[in-house]
C-alpha positions as CSV (number, residue, x, y, z in Angstrom):
1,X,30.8,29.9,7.5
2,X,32.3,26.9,6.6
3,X,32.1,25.3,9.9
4,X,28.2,26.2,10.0
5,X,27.5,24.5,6.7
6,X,29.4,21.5,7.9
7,X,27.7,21.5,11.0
8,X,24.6,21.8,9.6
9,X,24.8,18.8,6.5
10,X,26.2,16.7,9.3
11,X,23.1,17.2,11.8
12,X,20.8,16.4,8.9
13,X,23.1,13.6,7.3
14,X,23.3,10.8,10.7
15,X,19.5,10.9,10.6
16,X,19.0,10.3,7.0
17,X,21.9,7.5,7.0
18,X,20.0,5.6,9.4
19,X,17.0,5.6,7.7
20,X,19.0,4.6,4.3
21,X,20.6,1.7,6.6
22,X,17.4,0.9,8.0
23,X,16.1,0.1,4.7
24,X,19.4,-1.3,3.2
25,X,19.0,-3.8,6.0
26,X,15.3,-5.2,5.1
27,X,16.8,-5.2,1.2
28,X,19.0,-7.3,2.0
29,X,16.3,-10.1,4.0
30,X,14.3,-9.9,1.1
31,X,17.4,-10.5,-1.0
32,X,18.2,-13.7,0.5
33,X,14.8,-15.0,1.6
34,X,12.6,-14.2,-0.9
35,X,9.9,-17.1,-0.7
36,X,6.3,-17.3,1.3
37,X,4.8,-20.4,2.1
38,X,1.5,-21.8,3.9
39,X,-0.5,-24.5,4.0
40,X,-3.9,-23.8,1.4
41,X,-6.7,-24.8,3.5
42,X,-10.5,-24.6,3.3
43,X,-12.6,-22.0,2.6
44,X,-13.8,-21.0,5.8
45,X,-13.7,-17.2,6.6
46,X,-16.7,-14.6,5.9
47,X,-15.3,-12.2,3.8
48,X,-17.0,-8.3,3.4
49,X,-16.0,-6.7,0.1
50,X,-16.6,-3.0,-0.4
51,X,-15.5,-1.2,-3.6
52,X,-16.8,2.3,-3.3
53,X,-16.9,3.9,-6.9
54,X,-17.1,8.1,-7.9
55,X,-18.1,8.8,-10.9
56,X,-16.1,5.5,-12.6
57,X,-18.5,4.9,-15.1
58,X,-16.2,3.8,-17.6
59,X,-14.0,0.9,-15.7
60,X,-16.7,-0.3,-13.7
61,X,-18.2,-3.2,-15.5
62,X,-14.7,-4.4,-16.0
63,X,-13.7,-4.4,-12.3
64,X,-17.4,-6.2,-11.6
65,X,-16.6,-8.7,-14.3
66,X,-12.7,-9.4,-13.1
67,X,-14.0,-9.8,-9.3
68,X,-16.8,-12.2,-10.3
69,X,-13.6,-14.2,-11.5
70,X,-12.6,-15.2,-7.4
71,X,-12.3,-18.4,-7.0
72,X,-14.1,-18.6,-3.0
73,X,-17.3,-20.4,-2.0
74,X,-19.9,-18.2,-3.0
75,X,-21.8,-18.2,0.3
76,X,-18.7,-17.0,1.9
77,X,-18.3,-13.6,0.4
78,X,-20.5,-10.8,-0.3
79,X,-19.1,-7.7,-3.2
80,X,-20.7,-4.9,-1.8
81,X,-19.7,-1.7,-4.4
82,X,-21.2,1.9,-3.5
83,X,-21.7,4.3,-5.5
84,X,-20.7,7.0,-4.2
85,X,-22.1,10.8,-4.8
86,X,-22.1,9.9,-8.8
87,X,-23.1,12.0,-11.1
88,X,-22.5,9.3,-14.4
89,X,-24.1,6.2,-14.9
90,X,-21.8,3.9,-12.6
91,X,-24.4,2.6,-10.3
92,X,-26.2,1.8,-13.9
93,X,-23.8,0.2,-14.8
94,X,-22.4,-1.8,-12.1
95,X,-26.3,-3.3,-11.7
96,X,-26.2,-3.9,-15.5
97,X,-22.6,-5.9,-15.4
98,X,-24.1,-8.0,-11.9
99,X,-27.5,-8.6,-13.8
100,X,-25.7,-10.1,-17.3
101,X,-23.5,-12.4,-15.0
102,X,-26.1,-13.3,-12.8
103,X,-24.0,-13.1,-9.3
104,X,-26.3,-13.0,-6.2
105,X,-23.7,-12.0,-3.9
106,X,-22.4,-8.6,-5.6
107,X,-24.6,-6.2,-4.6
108,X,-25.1,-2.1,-5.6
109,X,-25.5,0.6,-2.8
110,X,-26.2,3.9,-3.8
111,X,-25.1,6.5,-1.3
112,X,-26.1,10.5,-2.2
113,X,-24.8,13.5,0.6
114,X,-25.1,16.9,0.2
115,X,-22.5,17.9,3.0
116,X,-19.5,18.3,1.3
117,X,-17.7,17.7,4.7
118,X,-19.1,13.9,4.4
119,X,-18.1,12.7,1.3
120,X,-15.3,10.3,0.3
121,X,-14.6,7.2,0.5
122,X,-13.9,7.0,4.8
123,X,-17.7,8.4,4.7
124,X,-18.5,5.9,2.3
125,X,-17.3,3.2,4.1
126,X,-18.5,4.0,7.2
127,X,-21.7,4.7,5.8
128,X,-21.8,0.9,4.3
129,X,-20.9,-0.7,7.4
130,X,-23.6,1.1,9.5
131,X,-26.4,0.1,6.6
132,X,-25.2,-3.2,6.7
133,X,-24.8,-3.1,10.9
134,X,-28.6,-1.5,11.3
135,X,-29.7,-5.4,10.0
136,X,-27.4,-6.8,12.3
137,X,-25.2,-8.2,9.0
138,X,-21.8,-7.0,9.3
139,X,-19.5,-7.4,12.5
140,X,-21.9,-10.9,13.4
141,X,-22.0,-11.9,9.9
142,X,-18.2,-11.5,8.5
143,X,-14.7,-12.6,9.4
144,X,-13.1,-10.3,7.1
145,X,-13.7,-6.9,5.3
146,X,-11.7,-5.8,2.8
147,X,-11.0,-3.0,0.2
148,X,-10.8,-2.8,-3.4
149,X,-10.7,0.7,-5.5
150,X,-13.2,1.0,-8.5
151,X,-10.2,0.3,-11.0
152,X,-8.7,-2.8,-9.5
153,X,-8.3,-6.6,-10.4
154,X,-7.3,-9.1,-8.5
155,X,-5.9,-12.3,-8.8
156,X,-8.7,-15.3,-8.6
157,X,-7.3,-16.8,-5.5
158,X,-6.9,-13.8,-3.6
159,X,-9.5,-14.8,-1.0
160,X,-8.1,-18.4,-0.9
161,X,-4.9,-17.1,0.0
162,X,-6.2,-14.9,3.0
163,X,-7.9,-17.3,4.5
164,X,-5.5,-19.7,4.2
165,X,-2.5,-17.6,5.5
166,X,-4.9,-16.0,8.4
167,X,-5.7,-19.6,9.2
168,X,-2.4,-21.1,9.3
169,X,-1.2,-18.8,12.6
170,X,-2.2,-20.0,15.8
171,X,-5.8,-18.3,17.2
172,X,-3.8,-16.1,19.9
173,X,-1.3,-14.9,17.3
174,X,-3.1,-14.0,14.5
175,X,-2.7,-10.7,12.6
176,X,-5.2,-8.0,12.4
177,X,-4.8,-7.2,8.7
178,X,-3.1,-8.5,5.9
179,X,-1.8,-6.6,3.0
180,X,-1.5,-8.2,-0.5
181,X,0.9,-7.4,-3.1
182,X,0.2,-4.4,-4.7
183,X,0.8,-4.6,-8.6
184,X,0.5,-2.4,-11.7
185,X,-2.5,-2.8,-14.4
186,X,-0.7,-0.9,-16.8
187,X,3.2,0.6,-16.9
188,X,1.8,3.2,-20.5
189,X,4.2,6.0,-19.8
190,X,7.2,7.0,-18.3
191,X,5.0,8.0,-15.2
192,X,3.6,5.1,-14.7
193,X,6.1,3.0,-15.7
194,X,7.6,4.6,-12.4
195,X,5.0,3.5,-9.8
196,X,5.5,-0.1,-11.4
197,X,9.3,0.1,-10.5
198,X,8.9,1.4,-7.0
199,X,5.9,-1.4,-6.5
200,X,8.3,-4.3,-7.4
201,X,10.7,-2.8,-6.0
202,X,8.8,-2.2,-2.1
203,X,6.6,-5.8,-2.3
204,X,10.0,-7.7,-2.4
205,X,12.4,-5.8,-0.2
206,X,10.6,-3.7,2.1
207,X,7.2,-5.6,2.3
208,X,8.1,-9.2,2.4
209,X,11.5,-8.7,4.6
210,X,8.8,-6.6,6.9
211,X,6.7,-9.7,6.9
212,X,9.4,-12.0,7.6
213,X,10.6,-10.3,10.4
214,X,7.8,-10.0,12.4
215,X,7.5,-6.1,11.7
216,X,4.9,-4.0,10.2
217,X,4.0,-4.2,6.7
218,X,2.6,-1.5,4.9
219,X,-1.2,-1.0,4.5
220,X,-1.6,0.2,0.8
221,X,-5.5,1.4,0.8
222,X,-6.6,-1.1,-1.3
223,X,-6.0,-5.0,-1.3
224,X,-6.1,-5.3,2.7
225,X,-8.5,-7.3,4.6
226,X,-9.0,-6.7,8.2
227,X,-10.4,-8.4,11.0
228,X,-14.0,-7.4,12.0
229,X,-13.0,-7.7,15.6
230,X,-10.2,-5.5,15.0
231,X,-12.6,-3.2,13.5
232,X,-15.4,-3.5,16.7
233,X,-12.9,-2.9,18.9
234,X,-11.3,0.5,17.4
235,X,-15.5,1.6,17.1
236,X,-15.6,1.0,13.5
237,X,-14.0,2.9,10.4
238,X,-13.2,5.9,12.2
239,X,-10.0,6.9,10.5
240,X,-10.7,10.4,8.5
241,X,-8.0,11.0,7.0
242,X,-6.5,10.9,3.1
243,X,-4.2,7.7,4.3
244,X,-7.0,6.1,6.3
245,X,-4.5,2.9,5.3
246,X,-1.8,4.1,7.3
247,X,-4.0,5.2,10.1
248,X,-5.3,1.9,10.5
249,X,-1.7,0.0,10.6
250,X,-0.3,3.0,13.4
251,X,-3.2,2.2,15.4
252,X,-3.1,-1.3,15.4
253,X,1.1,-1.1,16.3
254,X,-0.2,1.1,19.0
255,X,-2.6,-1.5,20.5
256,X,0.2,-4.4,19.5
257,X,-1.4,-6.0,17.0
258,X,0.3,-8.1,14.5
259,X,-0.1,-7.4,10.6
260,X,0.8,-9.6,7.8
261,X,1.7,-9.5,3.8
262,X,0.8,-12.1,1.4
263,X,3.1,-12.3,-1.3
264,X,1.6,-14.9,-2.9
265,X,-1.5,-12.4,-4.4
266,X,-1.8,-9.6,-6.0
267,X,-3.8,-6.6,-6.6
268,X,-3.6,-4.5,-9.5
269,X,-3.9,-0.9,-9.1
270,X,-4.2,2.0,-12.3
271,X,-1.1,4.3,-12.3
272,X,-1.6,7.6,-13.7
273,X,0.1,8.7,-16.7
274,X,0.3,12.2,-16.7
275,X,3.1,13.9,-14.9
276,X,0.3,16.2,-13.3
277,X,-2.0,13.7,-12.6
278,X,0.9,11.7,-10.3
279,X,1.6,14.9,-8.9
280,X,-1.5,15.3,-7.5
281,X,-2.1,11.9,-6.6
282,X,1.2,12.0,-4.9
283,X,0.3,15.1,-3.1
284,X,-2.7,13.7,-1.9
285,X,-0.8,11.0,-0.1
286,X,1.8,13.3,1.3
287,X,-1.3,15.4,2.5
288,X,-2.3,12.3,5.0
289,X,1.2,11.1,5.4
290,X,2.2,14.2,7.1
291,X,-0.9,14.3,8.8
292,X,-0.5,10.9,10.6
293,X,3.2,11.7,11.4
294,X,2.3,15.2,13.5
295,X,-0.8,12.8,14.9
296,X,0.7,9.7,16.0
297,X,4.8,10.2,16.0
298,X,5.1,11.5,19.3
299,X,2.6,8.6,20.7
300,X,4.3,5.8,18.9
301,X,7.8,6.7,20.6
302,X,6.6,6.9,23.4
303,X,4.7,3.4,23.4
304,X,8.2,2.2,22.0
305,X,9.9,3.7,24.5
306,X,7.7,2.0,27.5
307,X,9.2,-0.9,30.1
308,X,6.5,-2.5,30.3
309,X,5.4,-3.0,26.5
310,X,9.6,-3.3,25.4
311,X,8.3,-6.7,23.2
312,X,6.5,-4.5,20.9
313,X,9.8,-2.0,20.8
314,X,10.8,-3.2,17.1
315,X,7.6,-3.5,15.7
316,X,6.6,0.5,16.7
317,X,10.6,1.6,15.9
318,X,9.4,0.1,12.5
319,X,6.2,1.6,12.1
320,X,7.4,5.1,13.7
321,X,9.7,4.7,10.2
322,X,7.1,4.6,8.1
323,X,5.3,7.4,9.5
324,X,8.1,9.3,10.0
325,X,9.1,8.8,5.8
326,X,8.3,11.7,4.4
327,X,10.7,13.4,7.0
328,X,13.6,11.6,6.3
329,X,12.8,12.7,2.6
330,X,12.4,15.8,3.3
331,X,16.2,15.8,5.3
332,X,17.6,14.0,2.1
333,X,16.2,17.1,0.2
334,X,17.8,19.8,2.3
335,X,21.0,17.4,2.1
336,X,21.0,17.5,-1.3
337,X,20.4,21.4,-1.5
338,X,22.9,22.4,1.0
339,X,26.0,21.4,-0.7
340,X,24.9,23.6,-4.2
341,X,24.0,26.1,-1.2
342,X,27.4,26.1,-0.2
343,X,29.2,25.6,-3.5
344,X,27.3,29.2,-4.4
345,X,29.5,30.8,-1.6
346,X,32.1,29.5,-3.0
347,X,32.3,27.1,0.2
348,X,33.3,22.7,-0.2
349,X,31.6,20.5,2.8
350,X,34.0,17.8,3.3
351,X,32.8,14.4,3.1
352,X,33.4,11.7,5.2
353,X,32.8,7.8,5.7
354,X,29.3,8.8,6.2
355,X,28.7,9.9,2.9
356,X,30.6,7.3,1.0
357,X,28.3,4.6,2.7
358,X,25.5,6.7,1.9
359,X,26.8,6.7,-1.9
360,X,26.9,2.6,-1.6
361,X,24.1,2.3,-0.3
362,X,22.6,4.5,-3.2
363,X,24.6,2.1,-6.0
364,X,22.8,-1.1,-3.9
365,X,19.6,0.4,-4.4
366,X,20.0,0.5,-8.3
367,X,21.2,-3.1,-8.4
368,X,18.3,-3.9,-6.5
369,X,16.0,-2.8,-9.7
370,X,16.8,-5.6,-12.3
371,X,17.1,-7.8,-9.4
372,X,13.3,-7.0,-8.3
373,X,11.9,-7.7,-11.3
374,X,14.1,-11.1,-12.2
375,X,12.6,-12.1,-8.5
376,X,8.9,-11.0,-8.8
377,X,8.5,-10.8,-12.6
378,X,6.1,-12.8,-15.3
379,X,8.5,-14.5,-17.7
380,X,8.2,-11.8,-20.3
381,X,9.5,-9.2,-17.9
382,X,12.5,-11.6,-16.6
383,X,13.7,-11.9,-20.2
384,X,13.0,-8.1,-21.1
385,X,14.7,-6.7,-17.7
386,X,18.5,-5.5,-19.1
387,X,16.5,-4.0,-22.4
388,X,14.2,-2.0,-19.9
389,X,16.8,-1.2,-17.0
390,X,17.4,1.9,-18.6
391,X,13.8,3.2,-19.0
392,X,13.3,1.9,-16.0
393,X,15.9,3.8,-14.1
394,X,14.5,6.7,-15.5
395,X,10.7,6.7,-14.9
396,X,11.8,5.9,-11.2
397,X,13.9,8.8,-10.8
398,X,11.0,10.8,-12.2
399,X,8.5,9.4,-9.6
400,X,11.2,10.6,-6.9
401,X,11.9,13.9,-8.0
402,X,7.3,14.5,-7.9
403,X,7.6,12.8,-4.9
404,X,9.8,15.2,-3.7
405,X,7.6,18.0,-5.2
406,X,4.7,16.3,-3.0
407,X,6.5,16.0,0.2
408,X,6.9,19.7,0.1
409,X,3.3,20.5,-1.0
410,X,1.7,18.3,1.2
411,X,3.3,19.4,4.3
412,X,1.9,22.8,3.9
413,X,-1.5,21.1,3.0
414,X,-1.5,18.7,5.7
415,X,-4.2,20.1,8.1
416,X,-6.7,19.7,4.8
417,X,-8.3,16.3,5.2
418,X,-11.4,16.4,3.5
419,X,-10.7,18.5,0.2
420,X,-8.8,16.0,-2.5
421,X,-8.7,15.4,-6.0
422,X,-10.0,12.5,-7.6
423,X,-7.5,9.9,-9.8
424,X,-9.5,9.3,-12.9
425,X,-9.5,6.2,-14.2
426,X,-9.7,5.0,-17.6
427,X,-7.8,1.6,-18.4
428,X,-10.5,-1.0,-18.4
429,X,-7.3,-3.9,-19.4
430,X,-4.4,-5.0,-18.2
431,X,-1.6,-3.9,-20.5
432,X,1.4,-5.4,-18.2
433,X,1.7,-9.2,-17.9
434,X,-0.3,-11.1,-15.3
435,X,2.4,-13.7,-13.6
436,X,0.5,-16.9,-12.8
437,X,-0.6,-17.2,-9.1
438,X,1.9,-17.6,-6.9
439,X,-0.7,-19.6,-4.3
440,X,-1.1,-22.0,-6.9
441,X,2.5,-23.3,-6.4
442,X,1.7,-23.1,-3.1
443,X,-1.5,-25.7,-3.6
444,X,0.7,-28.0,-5.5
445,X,3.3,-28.2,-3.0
446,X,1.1,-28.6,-0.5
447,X,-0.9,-31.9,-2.3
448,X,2.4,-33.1,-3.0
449,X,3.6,-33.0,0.8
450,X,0.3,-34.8,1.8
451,X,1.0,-37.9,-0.7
């Protein structure tokens, strides 16, 4: 018995290591190189904005009145937000909020279906871009089109910073999508206090290393822009699933495409504060997640694994990763059950060099914490990061343990792709700090270098 629990922790324990080394590596890039610069150029790209919106009647106005805030030649961009299946008065009051400021390029689309198969925000999109195509206006018309959620704000440069960081690669070598950062709005509760942690903590040492590299960067369903070629070529928003964000960055590693991250920008995104509420959210995610690894796993390793494609190896060994996550989390579970398995049957695993490492690697992690926010934080934050360590540490290891929770629901859920439960959203403020824009540095620098 005991050489069948040993043989069994050890089988699950090589894969999860590498994963945890994997990871440890990229930590350790951003670590050490922890700046992005580019040259801030003219406004130049067409940018397509939606924000589809159900039933968000009462943070709407506030998102319309933060977005009318970006700082991009008017005649460049167009704020489409659709109101999706709504049953409140959000399309009210998005035209009311576009009417008081007077904005002739945010516009209101109404969208009603009865099939319950087509709604969501994949149909919603897709539904935008075909009104839009029917006049000839979108794929001709825009450079760009991007996502925001109903709850977001952004930083005023965002658009600046796109098109300036798109612009800066050379025509051939450009990426298909780029990927903001992805910031908290509010950080209220222990819950959501825990999706601020694990944001600081992925922008700076999984998402920027990523970047640096020349690997995949995570698509985080809101804050991207991608390329309307891209988009013409793939046929359109075709992605149905509840990660459509991670479909879209597996299928452009698939066709070797390049994506980036802009550091420099952020987005910020409404955590939920309810233990339940993240639960569900959480299981959501895990629904698609697990859905894109049984989908696209098995094509990804192949594609790594072919001759005549071997540049792209790293960038697809990357991305299979990602997809693959939630079953590396899933093998950390069962590695973490087996041993209190064992321990029942009155039977010890012995531990080897593998599991110290994998214990060192955990205490490098939780240095990494404090460290994240002293690298990306506002001021307030950087002086307030050893008083908060401690709650910190703890809403994080709360967001784990749902996460795990999620991984486990969602697996069983997976082949449901059209029945979710909305997030609802209520903060219309921001209640953490704003950090001042990062591209703005990047504009000084840049006027200095010229003189």
């Amino acid at each position: 018995m005991q050489t069948v629990f040993d043989t069994i922790y050890y089988i699950l324990l090589y894969p999860a290591l590498f994963f945890a080394c994997y990871y440890a590596v990229l930590a350790l890039v951003g670590l050490f190189f922890h700046k992005q610069k580019y040259p801030i150029v003219e406004d130049k790209l067409k940018f397509c904005i939606f924000v589809p919106a159900h039933n968000e009647a009462d943070v709407i106005a506030a998102t319309v009145n933060n977005l009318a805030k970006i700082k991009y030649n008017p005649d460049l961009f167009d704020v489409f937000f659709i109101a999706d299946n709504c049953t409140d008065n959000t399309a009210k009051n998005i035209k009311a909020a576009i009417s008081e400021l007077k904005i002739t390029n945010f516009h209101c689309l109404e969208r009603n279906v009865n099939d319950a198969s087509k709604k969501g925000k994949p149909h919603a999109m897709r539904w935008g871009i075909d009104l839009l195509e029917a006049k000839d206006e979108f794929y001709n018309k825009y450079d760009m089109f991007m996502i925001f959620d109903a709850d977001n704000f952004v930083d005023s440069d965002i658009l600046q910073a796109m098109n300036s960081q798109y612009l800066n690669y050379p025509e051939k070598k450009r990426p298909v999508m780029i990927q903001a950062y992805l910031d908290s709005k509010n950080k209220n509760s222990l819950i959501a206090r825990g999706y601020f942690v694990a944001y600081r903590f992925t922008n700076g040492f999984l998402q920027l290393p990523k970047h640096k590299l020349g690997l995949v960067p995570g698509i985080g369903g809101t804050g991207y822009c991608i390329s309307t070629a891209f988009l013409k070529e793939i046929g359109g928003y075709n992605c149905t699933s509840l990660v459509e964000d991670l479909e879209f960055e597996t299928i452009a590693t698939l066709k070797g495409k390049s994506i980036a991250y802009n550091h420099n920008v952020r987005i910020y995104d409404e955590k939920p504060t309810g233990l339940v509420a993240s639960a569900v959210q959480k299981t959501r995610w895990c629904q698609g997640h697990w859905y894109i690894f049984f989908k696209y796993s098995w094509r990804l390793f192949f594609k790594m694994l072919n001759p005549k494609e071997i540049k792209f190896f790293f960038k697809r060994l990357d991305n299979l990763m990602h997809v693959a996550a939630l079953f590396f989390m899933g093998i950390s579970m069962l590695i973490t059950l087996l041993p209190l398995v064992a321990y029942a049957f009155g039977i010890n695993i012995s531990f080897s060099f593998a599991t110290t490492l994998s214990t060192w690697i955990f205490y490098f992690s939780i240095a990494l914490f404090p460290i994240s926010s002293l690298l990306d934080g506002p001021k307030k934050e950087k002086q307030l990061f050893l008083i908060e360590f401690i709650p910190n540490m703890i809403a994080n290891y709360i967001g784990i343990f749902v996460y795990f929770y999620a991984n486990a629901v969602g697996l069983f859920q997976c082949k449901n792709q059209t029945v979710w439960k909305k997030t609802v959203h209520k903060v219309t403020a921001m209640t953490t700090e704003i950090p001042s824009s990062k591209v703005r540095e990047h504009k000084k620098e840049a006027k200095e270098a010229v003189r």
